[in-house]
N, C-alpha and C positions, 0 to 999 in steps of 0.2 A: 883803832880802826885800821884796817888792812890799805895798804895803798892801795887808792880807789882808781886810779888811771892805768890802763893801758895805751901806752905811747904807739902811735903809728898801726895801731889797729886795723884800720883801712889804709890804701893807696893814694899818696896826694898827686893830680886832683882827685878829690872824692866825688864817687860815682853816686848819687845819695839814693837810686835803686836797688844798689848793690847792699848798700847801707839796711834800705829796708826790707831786701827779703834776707839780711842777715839777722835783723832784730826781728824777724817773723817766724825764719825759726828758731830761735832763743823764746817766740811767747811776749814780743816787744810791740806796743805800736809805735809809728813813726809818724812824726809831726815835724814840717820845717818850719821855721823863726827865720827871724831878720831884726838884727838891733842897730840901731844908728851908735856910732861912736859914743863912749860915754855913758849909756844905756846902764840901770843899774836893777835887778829885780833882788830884794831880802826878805832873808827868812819867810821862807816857805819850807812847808812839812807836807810829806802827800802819805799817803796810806798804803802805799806801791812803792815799789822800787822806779826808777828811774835812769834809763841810758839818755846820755850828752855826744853828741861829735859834733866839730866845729866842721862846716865844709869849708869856709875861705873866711879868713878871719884870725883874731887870738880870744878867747874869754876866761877869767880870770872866777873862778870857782872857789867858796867858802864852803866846806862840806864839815859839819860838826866842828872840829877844830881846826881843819886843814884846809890851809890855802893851796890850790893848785891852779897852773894857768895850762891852757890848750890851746890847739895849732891845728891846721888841718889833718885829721885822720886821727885824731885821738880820741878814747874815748873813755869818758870819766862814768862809774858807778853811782850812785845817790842811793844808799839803803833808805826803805823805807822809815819813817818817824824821824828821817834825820834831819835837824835846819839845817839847810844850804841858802846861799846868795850866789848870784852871779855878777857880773860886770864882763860890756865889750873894752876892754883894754886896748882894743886897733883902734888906728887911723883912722880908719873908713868905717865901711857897714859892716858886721859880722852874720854870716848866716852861719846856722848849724839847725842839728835836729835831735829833737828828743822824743822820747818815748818813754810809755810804763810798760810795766808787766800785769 
């Protein structure tokens, strides 16, 4: 798989407006989340592609065989039929947001 992250994608702090009408014209919707520390969602497969950015926070991304972790403004790919996990790897709360295609 092709390195699924683009680092620094967005401006920290992340504007998560800016966020979504950047994944609206790419063809993305945008959904914000909130995990408490610790938080862990696995394997999941969707039928869509899938954009991640973290706005404040770190989360720690399992994508097919790759472990990557993100930071505000990054933002990770999910092809479609892939399993991915996530985990908040912060301290605190992690917000970020996601979208399909």
């Amino acid at each position: 798989m092709a390195q699924p992250v683009a680092r620094r994608r967005f401006t920290a702090p992340v504007d998560p407006a800016a966020v979504r009408r950047d994944w609206r014209e790419r063809g993305y919707s945008c959904i914000r989340f909130t995990d408490p520390p610790g938080r862990a969602w696995n394997d999941f497969v969707h039928d869509t592609n899938e954009l991640v950015t973290v706005v404040e926070g770190r989360l720690r991304f399992t994508i097919g065989a790759e472990t990557v972790e993100l930071g505000p403004g990054d933002e990770a790919l999910i092809p479609r039929g892939v399993v991915h996990s996530v985990l908040n790897i912060n301290d605190a709360t992690t917000h970020w947001l996601y979208g399909y295609d």
